[in-house]
C-alpha positions in Angstrom: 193.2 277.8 3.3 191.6 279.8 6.3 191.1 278.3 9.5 187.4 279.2 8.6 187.2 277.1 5.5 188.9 274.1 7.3 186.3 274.8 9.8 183.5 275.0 7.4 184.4 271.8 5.3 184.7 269.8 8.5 181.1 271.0 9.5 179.9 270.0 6.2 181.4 266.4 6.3 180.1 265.7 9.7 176.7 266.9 9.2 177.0 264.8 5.4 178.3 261.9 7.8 175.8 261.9 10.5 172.6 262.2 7.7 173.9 259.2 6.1 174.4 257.1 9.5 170.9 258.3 10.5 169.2 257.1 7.2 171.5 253.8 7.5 169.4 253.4 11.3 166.1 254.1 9.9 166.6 251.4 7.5 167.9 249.0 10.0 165.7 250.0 12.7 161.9 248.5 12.4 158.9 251.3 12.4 156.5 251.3 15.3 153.9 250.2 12.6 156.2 247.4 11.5 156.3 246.4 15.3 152.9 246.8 16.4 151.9 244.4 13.7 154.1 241.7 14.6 152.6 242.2 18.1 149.7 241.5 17.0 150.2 238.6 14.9 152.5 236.9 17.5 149.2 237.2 19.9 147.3 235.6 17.0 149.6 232.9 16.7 149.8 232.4 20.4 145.7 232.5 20.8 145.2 229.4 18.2 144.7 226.4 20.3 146.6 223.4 19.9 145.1 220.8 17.3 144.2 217.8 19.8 143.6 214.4 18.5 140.3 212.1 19.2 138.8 209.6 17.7 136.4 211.5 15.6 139.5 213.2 13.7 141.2 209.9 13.3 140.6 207.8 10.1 138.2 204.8 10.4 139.8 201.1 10.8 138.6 198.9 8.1 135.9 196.6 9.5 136.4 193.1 10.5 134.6 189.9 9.6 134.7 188.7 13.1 131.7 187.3 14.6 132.7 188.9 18.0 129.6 190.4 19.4 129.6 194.5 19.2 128.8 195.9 23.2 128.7 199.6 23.4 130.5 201.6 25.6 128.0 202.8 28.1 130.6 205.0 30.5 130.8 208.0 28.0 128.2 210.6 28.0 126.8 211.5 24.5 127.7 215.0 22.5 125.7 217.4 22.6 124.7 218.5 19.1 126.3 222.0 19.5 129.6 219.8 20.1 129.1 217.7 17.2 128.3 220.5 14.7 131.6 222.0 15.8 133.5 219.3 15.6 132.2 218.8 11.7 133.4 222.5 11.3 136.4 221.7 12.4 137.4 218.7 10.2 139.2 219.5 6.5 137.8 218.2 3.7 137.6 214.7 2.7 140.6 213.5 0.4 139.2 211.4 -2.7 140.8 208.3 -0.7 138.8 208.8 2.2 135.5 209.4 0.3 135.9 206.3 -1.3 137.3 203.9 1.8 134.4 205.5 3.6 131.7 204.4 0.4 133.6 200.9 0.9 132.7 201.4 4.9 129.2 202.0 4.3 128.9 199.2 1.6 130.1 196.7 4.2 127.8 197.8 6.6 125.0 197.7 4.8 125.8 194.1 3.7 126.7 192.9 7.1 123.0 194.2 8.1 121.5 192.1 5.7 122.8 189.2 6.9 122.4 190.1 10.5 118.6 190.8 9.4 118.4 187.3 7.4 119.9 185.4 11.0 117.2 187.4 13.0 114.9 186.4 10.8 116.1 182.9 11.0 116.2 182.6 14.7 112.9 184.1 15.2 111.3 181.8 12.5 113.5 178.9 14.5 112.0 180.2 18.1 108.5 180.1 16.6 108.4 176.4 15.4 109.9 175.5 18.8 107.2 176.8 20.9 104.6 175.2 18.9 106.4 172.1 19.1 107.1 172.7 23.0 103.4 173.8 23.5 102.0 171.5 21.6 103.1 168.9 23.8 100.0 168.5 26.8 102.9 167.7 29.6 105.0 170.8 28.3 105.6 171.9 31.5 107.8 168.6 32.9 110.2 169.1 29.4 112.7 171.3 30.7 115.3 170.4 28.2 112.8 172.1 25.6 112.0 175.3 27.6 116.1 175.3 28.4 116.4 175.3 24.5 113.7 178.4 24.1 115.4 180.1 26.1 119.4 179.9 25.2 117.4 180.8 21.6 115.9 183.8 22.7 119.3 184.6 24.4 121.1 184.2 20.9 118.2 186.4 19.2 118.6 189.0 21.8 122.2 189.2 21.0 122.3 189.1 17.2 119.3 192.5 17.8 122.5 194.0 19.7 124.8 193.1 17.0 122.0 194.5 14.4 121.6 197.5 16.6 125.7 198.3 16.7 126.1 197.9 13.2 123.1 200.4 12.7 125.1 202.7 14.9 128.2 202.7 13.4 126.5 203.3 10.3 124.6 206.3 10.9 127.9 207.2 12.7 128.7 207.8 8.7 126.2 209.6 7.9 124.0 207.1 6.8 120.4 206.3 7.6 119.3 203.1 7.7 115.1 202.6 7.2 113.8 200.7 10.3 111.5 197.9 9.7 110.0 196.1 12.5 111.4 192.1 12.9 108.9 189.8 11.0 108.0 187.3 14.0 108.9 189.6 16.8 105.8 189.9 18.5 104.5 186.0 18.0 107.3 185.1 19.6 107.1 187.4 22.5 103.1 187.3 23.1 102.7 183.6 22.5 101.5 182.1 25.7 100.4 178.4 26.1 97.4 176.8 25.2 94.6 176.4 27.6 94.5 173.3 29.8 
């Protein structure tokens, strides 16, 4: 063999050898397309906020029978309805178990204001026979014991209307409306004044 041919072959395999190592780096090496694109999803990923826990995304407790009077919280500022609107945007779909422990929810409210609405009823028709029977009386105005008991009644009827008014709250907090009626006595007991002298 010529030192030409030697030459020639050797020139062959290295050029055979370096095409293959340069298609072996392509392969191994990512495109600029391939790169550009996880850029840009990377920057996607990083742009989605954090999923941040209140109350509204936290499942409802079960309500208690406790006769613990309901006081709002009056140191928080209400939502806007832009904020709520996004925040029901931003909630996932109810689960069949949370439809249902939220129709149990709004079954117990609705009960427990019935019976708040049967005690207002009660106390008002209670605070009604007492000031007849306190004004009926010519020297009402010596009986302090009686006017004392008015009033710790109307205290107790002004409470159970802010227990009535929570419960309303919480459900129309649901999603719920609840159809206002006016109380029964309300305004007798509020306008009645005493008899003439």
């Amino acid at each position: 063999m010529s030192k030409g041919t030697v030459t020639r072959i050797l020139g062959l395999a290295l050029v055979a050898s370096s095409a293959v190592a340069l298609q072996l780096a392509a392969q191994d090496a990512p495109s600029v397309a391939e790169a550009a694109r996880r850029a840009r999803q990377q920057k996607q990923d990083a742009s989605k906020p954090a999923k941040v826990i209140t109350n509204d995304s936290l499942p409802a407790a079960p309500p208690s029978d406790s006769a613990a009077p309901l006081t709002p919280a009056n140191n928080s500022t209400p939502a806007s309805p832009d904020a709520a609107a996004g925040t029901e945007t931003n909630k996932a779909p109810a689960t069949p178990e949370e439809q249902e422990q939220k129709q149990q929810e709004i079954a117990s409210l609705r009960k427990q204001i019935t019976a708040k609405q049967d005690e207002i009823n009660t106390q008002q028709g209670l605070i009604q026979l007492d000031q007849t029977t306190y004004y009926s009386n010519p020297d009402y105005v010596r009986d302090t014991a009686g006017k004392a008991k008015i009033d710790g009644e109307k205290a107790a009827l002004d409470r159970l209307q802010q227990e009535m008014a929570d419960l309303k709250a919480k459900l129309e907090d649901l999603g719920e409306t609840v159809p206002s009626k006016p109380p029964a006595r309300k305004e007798s007991i509020t306008q009645n004044a005493p008899p003439p002298q």
